[in-house]
MOPAC internal coordinates of N, CA, C and O (Angstrom, degrees):
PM7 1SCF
backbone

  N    0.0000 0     0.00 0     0.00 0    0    0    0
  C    1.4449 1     0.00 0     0.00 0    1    0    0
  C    1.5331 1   110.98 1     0.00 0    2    1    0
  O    1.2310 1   115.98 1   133.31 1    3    2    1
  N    1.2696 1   125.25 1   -46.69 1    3    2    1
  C    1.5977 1   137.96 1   162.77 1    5    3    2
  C    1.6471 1    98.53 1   -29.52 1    6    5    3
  O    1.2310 1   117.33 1   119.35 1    7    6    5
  N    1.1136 1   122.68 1   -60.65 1    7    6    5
  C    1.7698 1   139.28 1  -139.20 1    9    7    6
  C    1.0897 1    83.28 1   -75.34 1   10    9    7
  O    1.2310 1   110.98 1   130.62 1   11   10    9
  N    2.0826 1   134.58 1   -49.38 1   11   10    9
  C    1.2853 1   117.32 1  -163.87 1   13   11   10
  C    1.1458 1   101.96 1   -93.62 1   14   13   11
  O    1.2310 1   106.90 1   167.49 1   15   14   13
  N    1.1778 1   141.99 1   -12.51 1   15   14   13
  C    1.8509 1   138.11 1  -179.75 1   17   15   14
  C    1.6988 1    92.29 1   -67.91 1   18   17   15
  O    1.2310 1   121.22 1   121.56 1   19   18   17
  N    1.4770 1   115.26 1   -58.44 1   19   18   17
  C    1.3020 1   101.70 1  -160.79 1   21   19   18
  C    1.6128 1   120.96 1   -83.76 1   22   21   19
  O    1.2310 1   132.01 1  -179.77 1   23   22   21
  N    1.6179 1    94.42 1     0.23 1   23   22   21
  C    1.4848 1    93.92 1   162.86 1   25   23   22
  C    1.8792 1   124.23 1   -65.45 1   26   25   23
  O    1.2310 1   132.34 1   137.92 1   27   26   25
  N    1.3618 1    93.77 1   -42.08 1   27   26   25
  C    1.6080 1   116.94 1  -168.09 1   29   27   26
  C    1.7406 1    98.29 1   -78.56 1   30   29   27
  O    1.2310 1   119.69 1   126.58 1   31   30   29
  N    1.5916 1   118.20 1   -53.42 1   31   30   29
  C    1.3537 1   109.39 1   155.65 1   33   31   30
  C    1.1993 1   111.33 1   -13.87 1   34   33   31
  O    1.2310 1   116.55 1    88.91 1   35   34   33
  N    1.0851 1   124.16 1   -91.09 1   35   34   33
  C    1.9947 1   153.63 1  -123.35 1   37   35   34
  C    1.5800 1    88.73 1  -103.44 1   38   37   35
  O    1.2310 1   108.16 1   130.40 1   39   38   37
  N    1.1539 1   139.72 1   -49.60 1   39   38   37
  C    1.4377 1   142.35 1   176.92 1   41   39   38
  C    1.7202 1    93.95 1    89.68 1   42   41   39
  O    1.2310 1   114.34 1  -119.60 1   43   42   41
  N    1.3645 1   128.32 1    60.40 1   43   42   41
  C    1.4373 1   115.84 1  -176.61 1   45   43   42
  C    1.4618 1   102.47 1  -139.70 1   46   45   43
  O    1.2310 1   116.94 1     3.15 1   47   46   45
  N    1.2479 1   123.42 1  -176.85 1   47   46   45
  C    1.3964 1   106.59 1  -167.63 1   49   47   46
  C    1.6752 1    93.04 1  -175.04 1   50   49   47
  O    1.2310 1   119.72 1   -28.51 1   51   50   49
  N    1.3540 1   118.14 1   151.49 1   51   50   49
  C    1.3599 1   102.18 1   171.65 1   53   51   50
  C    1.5954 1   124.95 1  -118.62 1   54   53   51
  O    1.2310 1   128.71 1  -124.42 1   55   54   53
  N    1.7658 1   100.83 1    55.58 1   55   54   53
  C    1.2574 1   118.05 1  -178.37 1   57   55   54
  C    1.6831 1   103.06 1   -79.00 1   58   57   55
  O    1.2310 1   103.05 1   142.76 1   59   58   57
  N    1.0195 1   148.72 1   -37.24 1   59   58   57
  C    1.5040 1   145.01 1   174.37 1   61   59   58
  C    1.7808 1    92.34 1   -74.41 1   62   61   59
  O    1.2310 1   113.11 1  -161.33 1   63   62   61
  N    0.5516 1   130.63 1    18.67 1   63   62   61
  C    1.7037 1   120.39 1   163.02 1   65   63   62
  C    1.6190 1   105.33 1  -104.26 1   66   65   63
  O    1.2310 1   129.47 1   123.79 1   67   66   65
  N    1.6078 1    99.35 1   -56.21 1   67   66   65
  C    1.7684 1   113.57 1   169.48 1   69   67   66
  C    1.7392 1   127.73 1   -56.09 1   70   69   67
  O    1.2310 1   137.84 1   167.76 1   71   70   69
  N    1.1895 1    83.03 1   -12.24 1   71   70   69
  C    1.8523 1   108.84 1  -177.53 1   73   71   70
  C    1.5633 1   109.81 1   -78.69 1   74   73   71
  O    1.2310 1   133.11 1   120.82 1   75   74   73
  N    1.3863 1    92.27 1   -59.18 1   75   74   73
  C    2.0161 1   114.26 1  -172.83 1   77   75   74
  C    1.5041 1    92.27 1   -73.59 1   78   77   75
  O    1.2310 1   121.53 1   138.69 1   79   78   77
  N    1.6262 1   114.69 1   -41.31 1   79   78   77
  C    2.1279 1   103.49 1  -174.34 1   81   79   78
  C    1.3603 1    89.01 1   -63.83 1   82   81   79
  O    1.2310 1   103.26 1   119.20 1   83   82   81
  N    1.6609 1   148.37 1   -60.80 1   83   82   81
  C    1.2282 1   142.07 1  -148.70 1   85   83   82
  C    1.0677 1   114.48 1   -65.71 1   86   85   83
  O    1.2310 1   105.72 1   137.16 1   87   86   85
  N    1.4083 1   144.09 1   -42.84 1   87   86   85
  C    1.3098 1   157.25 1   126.92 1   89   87   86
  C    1.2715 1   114.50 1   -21.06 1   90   89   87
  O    1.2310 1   107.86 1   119.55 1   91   90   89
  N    1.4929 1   140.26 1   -60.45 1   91   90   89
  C    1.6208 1   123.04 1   171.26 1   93   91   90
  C    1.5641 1    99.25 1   -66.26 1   94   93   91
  O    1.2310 1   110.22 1   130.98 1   95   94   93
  N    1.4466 1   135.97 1   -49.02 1   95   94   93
  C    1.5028 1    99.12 1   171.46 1   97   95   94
  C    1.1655 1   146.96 1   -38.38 1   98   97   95
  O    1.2310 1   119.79 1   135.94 1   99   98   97
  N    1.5474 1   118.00 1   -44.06 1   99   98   97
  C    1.2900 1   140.05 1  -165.73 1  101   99   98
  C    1.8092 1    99.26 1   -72.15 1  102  101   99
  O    1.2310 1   124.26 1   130.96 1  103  102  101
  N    1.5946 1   109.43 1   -49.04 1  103  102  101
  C    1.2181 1   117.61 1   169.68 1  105  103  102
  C    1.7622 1   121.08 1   -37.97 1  106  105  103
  O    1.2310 1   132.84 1   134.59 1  107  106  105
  N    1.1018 1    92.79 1   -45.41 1  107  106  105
  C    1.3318 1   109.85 1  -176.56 1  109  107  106
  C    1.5889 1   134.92 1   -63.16 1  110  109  107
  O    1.2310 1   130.26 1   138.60 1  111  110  109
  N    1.8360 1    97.81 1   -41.40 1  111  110  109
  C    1.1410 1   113.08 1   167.46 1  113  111  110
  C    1.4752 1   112.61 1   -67.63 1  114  113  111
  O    1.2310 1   125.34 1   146.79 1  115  114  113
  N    1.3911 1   107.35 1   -33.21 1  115  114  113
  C    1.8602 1   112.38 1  -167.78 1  117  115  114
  C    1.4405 1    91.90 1   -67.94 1  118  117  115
  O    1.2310 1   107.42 1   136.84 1  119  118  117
  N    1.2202 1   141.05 1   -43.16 1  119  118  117
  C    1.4787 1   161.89 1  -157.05 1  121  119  118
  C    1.6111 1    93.76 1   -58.20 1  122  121  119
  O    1.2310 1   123.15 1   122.71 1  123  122  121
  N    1.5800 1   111.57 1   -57.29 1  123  122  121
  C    1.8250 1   117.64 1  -148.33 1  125  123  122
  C    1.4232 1    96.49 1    -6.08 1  126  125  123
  O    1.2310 1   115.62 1    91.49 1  127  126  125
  N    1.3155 1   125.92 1   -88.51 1  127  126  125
  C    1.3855 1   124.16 1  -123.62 1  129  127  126
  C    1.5101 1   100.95 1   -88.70 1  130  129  127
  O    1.2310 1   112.47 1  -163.75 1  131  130  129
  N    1.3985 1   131.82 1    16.25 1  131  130  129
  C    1.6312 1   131.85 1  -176.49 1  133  131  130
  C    2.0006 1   101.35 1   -60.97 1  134  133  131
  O    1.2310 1   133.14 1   -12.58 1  135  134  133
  N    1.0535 1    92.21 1   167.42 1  135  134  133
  C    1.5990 1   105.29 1  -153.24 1  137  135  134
  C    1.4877 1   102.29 1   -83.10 1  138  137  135
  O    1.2310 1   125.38 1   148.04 1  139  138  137
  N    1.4915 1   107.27 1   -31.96 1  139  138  137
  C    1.7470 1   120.11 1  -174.95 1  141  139  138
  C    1.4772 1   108.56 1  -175.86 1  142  141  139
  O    1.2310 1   130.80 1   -39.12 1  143  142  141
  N    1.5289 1    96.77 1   140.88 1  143  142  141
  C    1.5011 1   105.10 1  -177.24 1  145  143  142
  C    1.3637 1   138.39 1   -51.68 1  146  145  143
  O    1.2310 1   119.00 1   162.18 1  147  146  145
  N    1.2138 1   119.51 1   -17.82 1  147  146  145
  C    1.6317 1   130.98 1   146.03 1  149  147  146
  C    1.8861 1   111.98 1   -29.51 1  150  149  147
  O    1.2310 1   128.58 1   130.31 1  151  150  149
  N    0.9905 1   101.07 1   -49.69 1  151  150  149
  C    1.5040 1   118.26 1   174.06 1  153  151  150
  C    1.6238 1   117.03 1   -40.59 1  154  153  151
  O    1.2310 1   137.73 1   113.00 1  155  154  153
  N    1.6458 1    83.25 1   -67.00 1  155  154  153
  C    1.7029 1    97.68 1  -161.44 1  157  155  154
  C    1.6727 1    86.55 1   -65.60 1  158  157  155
  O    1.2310 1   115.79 1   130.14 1  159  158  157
  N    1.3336 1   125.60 1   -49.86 1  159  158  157
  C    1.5312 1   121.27 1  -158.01 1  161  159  158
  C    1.4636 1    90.70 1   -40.12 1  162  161  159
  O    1.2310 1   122.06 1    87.70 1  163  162  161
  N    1.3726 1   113.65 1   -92.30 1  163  162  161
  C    1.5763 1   127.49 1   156.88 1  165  163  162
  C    1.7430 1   105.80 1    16.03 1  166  165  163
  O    1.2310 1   125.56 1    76.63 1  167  166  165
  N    1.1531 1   106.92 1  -103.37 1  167  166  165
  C    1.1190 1    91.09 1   166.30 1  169  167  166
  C    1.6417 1   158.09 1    -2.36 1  170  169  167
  O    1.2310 1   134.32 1   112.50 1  171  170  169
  N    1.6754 1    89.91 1   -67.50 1  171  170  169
  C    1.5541 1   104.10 1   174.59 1  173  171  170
  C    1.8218 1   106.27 1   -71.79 1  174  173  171
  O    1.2310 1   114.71 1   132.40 1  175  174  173
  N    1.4209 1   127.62 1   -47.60 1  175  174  173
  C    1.1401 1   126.38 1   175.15 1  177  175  174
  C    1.7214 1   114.02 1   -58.93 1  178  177  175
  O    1.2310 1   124.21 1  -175.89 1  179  178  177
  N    0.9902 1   109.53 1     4.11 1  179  178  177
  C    1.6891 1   126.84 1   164.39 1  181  179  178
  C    1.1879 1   106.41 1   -76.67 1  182  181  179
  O    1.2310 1   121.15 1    87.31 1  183  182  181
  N    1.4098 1   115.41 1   -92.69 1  183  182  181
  C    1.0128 1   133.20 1   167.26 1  185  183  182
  C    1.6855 1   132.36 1   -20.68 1  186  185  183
  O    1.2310 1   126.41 1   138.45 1  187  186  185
  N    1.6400 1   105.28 1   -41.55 1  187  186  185
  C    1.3457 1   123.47 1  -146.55 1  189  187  186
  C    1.7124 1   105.21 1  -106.19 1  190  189  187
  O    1.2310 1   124.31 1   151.21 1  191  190  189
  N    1.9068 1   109.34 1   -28.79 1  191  190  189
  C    1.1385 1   109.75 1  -164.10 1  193  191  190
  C    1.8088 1   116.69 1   -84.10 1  194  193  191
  O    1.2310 1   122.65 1   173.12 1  195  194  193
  N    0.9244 1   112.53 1    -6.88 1  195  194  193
  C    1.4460 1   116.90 1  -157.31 1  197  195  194
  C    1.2028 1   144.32 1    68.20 1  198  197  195
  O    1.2310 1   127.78 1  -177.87 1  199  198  197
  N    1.5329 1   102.64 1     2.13 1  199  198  197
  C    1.7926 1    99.93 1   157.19 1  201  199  198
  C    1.7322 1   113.83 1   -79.21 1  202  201  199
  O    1.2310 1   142.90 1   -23.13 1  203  202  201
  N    1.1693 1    73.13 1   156.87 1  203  202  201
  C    2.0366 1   103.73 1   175.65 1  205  203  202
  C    1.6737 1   109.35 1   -86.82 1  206  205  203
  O    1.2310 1   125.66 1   -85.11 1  207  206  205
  N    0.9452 1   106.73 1    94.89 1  207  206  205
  C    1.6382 1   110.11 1  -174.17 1  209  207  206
  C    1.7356 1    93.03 1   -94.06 1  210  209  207
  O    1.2310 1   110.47 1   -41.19 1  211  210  209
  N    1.3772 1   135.51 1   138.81 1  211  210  209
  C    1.4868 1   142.50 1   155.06 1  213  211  210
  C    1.1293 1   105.53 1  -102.15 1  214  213  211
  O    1.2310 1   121.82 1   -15.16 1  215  214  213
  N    1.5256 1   114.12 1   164.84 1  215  214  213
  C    1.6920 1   131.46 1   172.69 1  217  215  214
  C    1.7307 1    80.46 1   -85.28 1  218  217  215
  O    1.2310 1   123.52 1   -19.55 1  219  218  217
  N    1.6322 1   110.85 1   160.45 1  219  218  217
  C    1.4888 1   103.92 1   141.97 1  221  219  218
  C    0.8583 1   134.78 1   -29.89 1  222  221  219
  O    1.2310 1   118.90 1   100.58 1  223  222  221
  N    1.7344 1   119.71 1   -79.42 1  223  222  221
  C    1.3463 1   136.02 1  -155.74 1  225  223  222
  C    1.7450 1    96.48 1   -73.79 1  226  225  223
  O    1.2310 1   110.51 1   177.73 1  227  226  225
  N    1.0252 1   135.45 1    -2.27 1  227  226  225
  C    1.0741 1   151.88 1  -161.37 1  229  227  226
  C    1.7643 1   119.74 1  -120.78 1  230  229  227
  O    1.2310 1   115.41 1  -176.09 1  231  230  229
  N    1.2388 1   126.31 1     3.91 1  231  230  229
  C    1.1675 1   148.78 1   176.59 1  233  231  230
  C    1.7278 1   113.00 1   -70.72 1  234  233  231
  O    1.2310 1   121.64 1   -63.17 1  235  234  233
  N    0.9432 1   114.47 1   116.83 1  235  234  233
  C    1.7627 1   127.03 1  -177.04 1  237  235  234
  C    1.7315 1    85.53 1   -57.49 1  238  237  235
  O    1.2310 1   115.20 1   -26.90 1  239  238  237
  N    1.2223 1   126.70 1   153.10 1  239  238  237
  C    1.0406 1   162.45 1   158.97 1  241  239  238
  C    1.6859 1   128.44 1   -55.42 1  242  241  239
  O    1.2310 1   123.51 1   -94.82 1  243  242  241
  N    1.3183 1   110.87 1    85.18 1  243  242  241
  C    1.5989 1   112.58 1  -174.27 1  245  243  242
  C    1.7472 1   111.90 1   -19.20 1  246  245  243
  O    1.2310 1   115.98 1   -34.65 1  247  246  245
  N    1.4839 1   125.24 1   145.35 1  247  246  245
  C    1.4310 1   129.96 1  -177.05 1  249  247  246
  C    1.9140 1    79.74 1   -86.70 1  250  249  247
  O    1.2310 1   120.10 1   180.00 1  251  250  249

């Protein structure tokens, strides 16, 4: 009962925690068959960090 008063108190929630775990799972499964864990890390900090990486040919278009 504490946990939900001081959720609604505080207005916080720990859905961006459940967000970033759901996302390194999913990462993970796509991962299975990588050669060594250097990889998957790689990977997840792809995925996980919030930059916008483009292909070249694939680059949004100067404003």
């Amino acid at each position: 009962m504490n946990a939900i008063v001081a959720t609604v108190t505080h207005q916080i929630s720990n859905a961006r925690v459940e967000a970033t775990n759901n996302k390194i799972k999913l990462t993970i499964r796509m991962a299975y068959r990588f050669r060594n864990i250097d990889n998957l890390i790689a990977m997840i900090y792809l995925r996980c960090g919030g930059r916008v990486i483009y292909l070249p040919e694939r680059a949004p278009e100067a404003a």
